[in-house]
C-alpha positions in Angstrom: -100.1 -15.1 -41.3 -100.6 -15.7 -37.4 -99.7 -19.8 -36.9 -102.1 -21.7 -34.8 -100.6 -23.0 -31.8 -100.6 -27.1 -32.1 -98.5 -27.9 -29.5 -98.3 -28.0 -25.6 -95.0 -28.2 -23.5 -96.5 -31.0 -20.2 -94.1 -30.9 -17.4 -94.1 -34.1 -15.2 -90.6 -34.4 -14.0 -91.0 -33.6 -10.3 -90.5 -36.1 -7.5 -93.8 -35.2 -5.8 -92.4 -35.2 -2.3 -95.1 -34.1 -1.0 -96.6 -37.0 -1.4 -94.6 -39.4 -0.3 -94.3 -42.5 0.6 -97.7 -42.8 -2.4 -94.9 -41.2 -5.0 -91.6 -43.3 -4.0 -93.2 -45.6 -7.1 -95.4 -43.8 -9.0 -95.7 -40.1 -10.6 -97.8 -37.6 -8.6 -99.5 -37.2 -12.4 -100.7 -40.6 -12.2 -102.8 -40.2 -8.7 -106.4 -40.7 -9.6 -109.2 -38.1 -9.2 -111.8 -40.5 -8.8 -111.3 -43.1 -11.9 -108.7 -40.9 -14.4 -105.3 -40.0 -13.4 -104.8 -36.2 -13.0 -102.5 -36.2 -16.1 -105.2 -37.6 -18.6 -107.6 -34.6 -17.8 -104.6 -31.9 -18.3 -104.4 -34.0 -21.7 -108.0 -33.8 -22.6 -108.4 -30.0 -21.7 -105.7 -29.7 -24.4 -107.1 -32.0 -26.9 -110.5 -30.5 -26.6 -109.2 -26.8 -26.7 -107.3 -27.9 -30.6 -104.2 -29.2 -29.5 -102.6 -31.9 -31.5 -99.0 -32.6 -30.5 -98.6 -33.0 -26.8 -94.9 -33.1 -25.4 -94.7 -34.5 -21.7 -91.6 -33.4 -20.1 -90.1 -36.3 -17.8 -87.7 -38.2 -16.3 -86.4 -41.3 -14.9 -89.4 -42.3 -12.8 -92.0 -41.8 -15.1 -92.6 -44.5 -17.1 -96.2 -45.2 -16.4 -97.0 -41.8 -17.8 -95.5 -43.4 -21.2 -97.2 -46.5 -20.5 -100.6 -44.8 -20.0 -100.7 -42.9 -22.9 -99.2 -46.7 -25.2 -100.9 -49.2 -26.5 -102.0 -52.1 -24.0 -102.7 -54.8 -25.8 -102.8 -57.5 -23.4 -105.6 -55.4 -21.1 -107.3 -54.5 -24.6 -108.1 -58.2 -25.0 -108.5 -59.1 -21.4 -111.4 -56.4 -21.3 -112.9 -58.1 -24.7 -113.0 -61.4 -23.1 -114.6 -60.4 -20.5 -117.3 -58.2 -22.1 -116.3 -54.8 -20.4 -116.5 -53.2 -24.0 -117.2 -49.8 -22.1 -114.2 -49.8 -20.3 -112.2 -51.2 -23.7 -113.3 -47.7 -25.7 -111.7 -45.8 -22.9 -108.3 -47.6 -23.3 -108.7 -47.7 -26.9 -109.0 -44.2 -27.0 -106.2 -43.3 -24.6 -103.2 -43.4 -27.2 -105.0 -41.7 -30.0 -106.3 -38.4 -27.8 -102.7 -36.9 -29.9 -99.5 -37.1 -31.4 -97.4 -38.2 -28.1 -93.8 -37.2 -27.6 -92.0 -37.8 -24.8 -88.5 -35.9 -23.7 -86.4 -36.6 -20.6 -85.7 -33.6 -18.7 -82.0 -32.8 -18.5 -81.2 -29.1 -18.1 -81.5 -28.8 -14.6 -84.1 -27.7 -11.9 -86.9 -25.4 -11.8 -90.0 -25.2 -14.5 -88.0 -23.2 -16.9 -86.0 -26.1 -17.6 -88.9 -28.3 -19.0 -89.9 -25.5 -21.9 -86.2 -25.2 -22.5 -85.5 -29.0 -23.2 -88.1 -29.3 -25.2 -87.1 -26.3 -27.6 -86.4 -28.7 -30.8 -89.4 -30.0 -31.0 -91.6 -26.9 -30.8 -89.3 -24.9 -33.4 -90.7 -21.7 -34.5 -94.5 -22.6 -33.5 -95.8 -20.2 -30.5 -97.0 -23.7 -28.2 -98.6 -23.5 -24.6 -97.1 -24.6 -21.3 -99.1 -26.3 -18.8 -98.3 -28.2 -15.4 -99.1 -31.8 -14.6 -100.8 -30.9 -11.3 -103.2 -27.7 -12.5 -106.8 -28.2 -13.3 -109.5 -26.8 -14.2 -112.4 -29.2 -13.9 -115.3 -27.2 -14.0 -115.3 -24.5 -16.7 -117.8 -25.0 -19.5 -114.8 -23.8 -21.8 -111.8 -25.1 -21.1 -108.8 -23.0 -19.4 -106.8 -23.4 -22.2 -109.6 -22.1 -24.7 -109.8 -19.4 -23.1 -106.1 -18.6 -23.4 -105.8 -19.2 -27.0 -108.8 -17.0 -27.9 -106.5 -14.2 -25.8 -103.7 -15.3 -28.0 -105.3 -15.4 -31.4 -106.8 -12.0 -30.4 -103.3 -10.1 -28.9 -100.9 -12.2 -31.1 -98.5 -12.3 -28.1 -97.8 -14.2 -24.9 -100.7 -14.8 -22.8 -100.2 -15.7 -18.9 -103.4 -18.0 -16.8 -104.6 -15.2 -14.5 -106.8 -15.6 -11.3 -107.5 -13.8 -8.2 -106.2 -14.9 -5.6 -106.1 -14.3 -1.5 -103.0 -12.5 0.7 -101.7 -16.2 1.4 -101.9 -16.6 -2.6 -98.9 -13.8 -2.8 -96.7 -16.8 -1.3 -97.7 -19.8 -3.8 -98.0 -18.1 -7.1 -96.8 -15.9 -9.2 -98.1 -12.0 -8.9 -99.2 -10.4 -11.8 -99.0 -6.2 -12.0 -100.2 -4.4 -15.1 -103.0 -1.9 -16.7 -106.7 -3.5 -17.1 -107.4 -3.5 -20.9 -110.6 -4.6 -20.9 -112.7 -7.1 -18.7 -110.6 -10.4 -18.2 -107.5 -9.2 -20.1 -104.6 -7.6 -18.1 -101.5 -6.0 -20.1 -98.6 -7.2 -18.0 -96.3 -4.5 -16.5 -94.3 -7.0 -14.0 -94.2 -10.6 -12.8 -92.5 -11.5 -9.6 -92.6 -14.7 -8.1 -94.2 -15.6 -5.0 -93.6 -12.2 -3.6 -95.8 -12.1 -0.4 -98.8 -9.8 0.8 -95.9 -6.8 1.6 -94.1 -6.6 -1.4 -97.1 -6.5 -4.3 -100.7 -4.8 -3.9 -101.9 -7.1 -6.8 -104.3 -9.9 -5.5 -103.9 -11.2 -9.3 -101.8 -14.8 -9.6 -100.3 -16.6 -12.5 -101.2 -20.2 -12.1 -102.4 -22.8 -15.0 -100.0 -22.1 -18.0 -99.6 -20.0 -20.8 -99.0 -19.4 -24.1 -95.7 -18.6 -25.3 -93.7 -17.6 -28.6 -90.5 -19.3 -29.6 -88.5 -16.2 -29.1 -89.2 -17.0 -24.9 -86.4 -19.6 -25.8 -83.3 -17.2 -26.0 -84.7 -15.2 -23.0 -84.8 -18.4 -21.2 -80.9 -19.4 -22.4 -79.9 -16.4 -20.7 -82.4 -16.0 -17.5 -79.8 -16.4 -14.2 -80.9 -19.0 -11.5 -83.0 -18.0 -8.4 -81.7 -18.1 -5.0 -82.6 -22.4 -5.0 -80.0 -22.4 -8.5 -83.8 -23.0 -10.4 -84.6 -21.6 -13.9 -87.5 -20.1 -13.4 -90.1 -19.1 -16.0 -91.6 -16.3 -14.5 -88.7 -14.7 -14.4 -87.9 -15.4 -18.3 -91.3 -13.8 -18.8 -90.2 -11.3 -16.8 -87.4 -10.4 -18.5 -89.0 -10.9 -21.4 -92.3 -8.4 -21.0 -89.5 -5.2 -20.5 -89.6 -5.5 -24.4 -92.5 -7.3 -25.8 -95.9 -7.0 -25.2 -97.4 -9.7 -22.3 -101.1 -10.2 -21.5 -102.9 -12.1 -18.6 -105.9 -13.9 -19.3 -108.4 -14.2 -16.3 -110.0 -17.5 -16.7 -113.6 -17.9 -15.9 -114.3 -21.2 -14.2 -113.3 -23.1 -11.2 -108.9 -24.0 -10.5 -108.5 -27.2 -8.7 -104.4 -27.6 -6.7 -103.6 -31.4 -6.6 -100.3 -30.1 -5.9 -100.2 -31.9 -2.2 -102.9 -34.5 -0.2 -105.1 -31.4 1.3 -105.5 -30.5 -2.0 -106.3 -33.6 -4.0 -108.8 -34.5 -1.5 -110.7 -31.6 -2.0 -110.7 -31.9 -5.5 -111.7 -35.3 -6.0 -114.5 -34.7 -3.4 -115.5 -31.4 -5.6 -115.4 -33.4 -8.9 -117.2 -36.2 -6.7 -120.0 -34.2 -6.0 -120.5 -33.5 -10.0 -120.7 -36.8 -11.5 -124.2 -37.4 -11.9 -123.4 -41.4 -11.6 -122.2 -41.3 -8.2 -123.2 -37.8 -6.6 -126.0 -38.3 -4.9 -124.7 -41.9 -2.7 -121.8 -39.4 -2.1 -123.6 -36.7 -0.6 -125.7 -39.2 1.9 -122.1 -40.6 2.7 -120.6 -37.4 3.7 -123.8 -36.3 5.3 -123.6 -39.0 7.2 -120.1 -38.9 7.8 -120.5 -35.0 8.7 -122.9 -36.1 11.6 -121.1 -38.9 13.2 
């Protein structure tokens, strides 16, 4: 009987140097796109797409992250004295979005190592991975929907798959493989960040995935990249010699908030569809536009 997956693997244990000095205090996770930190929406995608157990990956400097998804019971009652009863659902509803767990990363560098420490908790459950700076704000099914219906369909490891430009070839994984149908790729190789002169695919992995517990001893034994990373695309990789792999293409809009240029532009694109402040938006950047 094929197991529903239940959980998702969150990593958040990067320094975000990129955006430093903002980050020397406070997660890159926790940066706001307009009124919600960037991690909350990667949790509510889950949530929404049937995810129950959600397993943030972190280390020494993330506290708020934990403190975000607690209890506050101090600001629960300051908001009830003050009437904001709107605002006190929303922090009500924070903690119970899912079953939190939180695991301090420890077996070194590279996004490999985040699935890998997290191993005893997901057991023999096929889970998804997803990054704490990847959304996907616009879709009217969510990205990670879309993967599991690939999953629950293929019964095997599904990869986020989007087309992407020539400069693409150097920020994401490159996906190669035979076109089974429309949207859905069979993987024949995955190379990291290759560049426009060593792949003809225009096809990235970005987003997440979904993975089976067996990833877990390909990871164990995956060697480190030229940076001494675990990398893994490269346990997938390894892993698609021998087991069927399949790439999803999601339909729907990916938003980086990986560094400032980035953020900006996505909090002006999600900006410019909230219907309670779009329109005093648009006359601001019109008018900003024709200074």
């Amino acid at each position: 009987m094929q197991k529903k997956v239940k959980k998702a693997i969150i990593a958040v244990a990067g320094f975000g140097t990129r955006f430093l000095p903002a980050t020397k205090a406070q997660p890159k996770e926790m940066l706001p796109i307009i009124d919600k930190p960037i991690i909350q929406y990667i949790v509510e995608e889950a949530v929404k797409s049937g995810i129950e157990d959600i397993i943030l990956v972190t280390n020494y400097n993330k506290r708020s992250i934990e403190d975000h998804f607690g209890i506050s019971k101090e600001l629960e009652s300051h908001l009830e004295e003050q009437g904001k009863i709107k605002f006190l659902k929303e922090i009500k509803n924070i903690p119970n979005l899912a079953n939190f767990i939180f695991v301090r990363q420890k077996s070194g560098y590279g996004n490999g190592s985040p699935v890998l420490d997290a191993k005893h908790i997901i057991g023999d459950e096929p889970f998804a991975v997803l990054w704490g700076d990847d959304l996907f704000l616009n879709n009217k099914k969510p990205h990670l929907k879309q993967l599991l219906e690939a999953y629950y369909e293929y019964n095997s490891p599904i990869i986020t798959a989007m087309d992407i430009s020539e400069e693409g070839t150097k920020k994401y994984g490159v996906i190669e493989g035979e076109k089974i149908k429309e949207g859905i790729i069979k993987v024949e190789k995955l190379t990291e960040k290759p560049g426009p002169k060593k792949t003809k695919s225009r096809v990235g992995s970005l987003g997440g995935y979904i993975l089976t517990p067996d990833i877990f001893k390909v990871l164990e034994k995956t060697p480190l990249n030229s940076k001494n990373e675990l990398c893994l695309a490269d346990s997938i990789a390894i892993y698609s010699q021998k087991n069927d792999v399949y790439a999803k293409k999601i339909e729907g809009e990916y938003n980086d908030t990986g560094n400032p240029l980035s953020w900006l532009k996505t909090n002006v694109d999600y900006a410019l569809k909230r219907e309670d402040i779009k329109e005093e938006f648009k006359k601001y950047l019109k008018q900003k536009i024709n200074e």
